[in-house]
C-alpha positions in Angstrom: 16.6 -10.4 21.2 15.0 -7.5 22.6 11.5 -6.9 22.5 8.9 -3.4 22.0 8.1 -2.0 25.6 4.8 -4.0 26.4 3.4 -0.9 28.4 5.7 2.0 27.2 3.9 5.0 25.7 5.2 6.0 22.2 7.6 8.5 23.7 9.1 6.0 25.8 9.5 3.1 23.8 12.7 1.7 22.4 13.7 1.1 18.6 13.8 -2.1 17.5 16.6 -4.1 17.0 17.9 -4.3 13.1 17.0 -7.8 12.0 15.8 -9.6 9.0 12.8 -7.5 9.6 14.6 -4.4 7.9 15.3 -3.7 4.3 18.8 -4.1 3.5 20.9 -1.1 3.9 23.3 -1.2 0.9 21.7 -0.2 -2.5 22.0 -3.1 -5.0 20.3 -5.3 -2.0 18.3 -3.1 -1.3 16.8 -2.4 -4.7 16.6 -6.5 -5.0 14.2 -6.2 -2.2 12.1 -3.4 -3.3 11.4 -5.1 -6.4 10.6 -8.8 -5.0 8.9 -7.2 -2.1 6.9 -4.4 -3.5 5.7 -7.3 -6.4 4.8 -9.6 -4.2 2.7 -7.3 -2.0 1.0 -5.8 -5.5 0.5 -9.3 -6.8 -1.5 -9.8 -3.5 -3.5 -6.4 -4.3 -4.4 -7.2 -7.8 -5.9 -10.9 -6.0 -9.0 -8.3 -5.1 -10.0 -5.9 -7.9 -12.0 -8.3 -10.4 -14.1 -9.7 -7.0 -14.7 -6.1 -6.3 -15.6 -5.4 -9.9 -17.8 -7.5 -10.4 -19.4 -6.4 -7.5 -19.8 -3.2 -8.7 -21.0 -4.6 -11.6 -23.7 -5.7 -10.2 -24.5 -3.0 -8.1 -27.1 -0.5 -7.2 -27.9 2.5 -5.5 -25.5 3.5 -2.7 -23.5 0.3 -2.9 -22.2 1.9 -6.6 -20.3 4.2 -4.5 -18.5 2.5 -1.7 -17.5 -0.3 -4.2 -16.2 2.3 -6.7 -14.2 3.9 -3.9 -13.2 -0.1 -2.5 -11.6 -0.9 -6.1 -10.2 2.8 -6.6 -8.4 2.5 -3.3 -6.9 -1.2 -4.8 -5.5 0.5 -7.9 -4.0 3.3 -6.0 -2.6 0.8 -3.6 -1.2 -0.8 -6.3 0.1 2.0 -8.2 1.8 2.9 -5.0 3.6 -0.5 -4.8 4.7 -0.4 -8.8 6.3 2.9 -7.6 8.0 1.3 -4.2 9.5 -1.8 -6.0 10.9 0.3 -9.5 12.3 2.8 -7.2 16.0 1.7 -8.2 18.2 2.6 -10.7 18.4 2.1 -14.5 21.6 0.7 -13.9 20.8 -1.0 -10.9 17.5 -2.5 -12.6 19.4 -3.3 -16.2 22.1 -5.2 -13.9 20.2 -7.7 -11.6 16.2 -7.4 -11.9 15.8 -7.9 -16.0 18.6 -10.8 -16.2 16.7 -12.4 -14.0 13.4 -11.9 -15.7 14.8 -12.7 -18.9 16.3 -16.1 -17.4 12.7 -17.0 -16.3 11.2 -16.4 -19.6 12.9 -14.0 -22.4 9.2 -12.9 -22.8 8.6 -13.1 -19.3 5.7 -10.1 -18.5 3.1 -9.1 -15.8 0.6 -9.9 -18.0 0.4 -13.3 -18.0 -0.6 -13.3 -14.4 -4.3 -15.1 -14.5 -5.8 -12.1 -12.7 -4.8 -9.5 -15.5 -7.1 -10.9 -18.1 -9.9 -11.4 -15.2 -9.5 -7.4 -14.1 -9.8 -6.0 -17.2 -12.6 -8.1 -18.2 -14.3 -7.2 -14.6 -13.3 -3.5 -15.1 -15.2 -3.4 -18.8 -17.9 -4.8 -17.5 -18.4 -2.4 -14.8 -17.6 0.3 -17.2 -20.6 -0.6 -19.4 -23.0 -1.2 -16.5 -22.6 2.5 -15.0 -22.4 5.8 -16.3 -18.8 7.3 -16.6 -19.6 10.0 -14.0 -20.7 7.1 -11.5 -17.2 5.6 -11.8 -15.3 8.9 -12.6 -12.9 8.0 -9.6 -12.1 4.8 -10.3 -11.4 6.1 -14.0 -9.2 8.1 -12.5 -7.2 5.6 -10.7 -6.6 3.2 -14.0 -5.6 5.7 -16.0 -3.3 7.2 -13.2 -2.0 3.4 -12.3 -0.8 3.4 -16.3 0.7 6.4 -15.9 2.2 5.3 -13.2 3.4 2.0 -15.1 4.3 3.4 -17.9 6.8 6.2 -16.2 8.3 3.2 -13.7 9.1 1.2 -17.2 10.5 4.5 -19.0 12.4 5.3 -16.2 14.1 1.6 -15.8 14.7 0.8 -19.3 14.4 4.3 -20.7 13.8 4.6 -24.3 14.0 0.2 -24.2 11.1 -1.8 -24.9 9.9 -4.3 -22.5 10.6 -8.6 -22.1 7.7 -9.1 -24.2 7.8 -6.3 -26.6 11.2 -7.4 -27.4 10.3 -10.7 -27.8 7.3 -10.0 -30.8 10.2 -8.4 -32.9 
């Protein structure tokens, strides 16, 4: 296997060799991989927000401020990874990631992650402990992550409800 120049300046170094590093290069792969990737990673970002909220929560002075920016960078971070892993198709998406969603659970939703009921619980709280033009930016970045959720779903099952809206009806 060859390796990255040890001492090679940017200009001079080598690509790396294609291995099970790289995403897969044909689409329907490819898509798979976005979606399992990009949720795992934003499973692993949404680990952080209620700590940092409650944080905030508690907060005073200058500290309101770096810990409003800390959880406004985790919701654009995860906003950024709901965009990477629904990057695919409708097809694509209707074809191989919601079968196998609905073969988990026919209900089967983000939602039931433990950490979504401890966020929002964290993020309320920290809404009533500060002012709304304390937090304005972090405001900013849950509505925009919504937004962001909301087109990702309406692009992938366009004008389709999702696993668990389907299954209240």
């Amino acid at each position: 296997m060859e390796h990255w120049p040890v001492r090679a300046k940017p200009s001079q170094g080598t690509r790396p060799p294609r291995s099970g590093l790289w995403p897969p290069a044909d689409e329907v792969s490819r898509v798979r991989y976005r979606w399992l990737i990009g949720h795992h990673a934003a499973f692993g970002v949404w680990q952080s927000p209620a700590r940092v909220l409650h944080a905030l929560t508690a907060a005073s002075g200058a500290a309101i401020g770096s810990l409003t920016a800390w959880a406004t960078a985790l919701y654009d971070t995860y906003s950024v990874l709901f965009l990477y892993a629904g990057s695919g198709t409708p097809d694509l998406y209707a074809a191989m990631v919601r079968p196998r969603m609905t073969a988990a659970h026919p209900a089967f939703s983000g939602e039931w992650s433990r950490d979504h009921a401890s966020v929002l619980a964290a993020l309320r709280a920290a809404r009533d402990q500060h002012s709304p033009a304390r937090i304005a930016p972090l405001t900013r970045a849950v509505k925009d992550s919504r937004r962001v959720h909301m087109a990702v779903a309406g692009t992938l099952v366009p004008g389709g409800a999702s696993l668990l809206q389907q299954s209240a009806t």
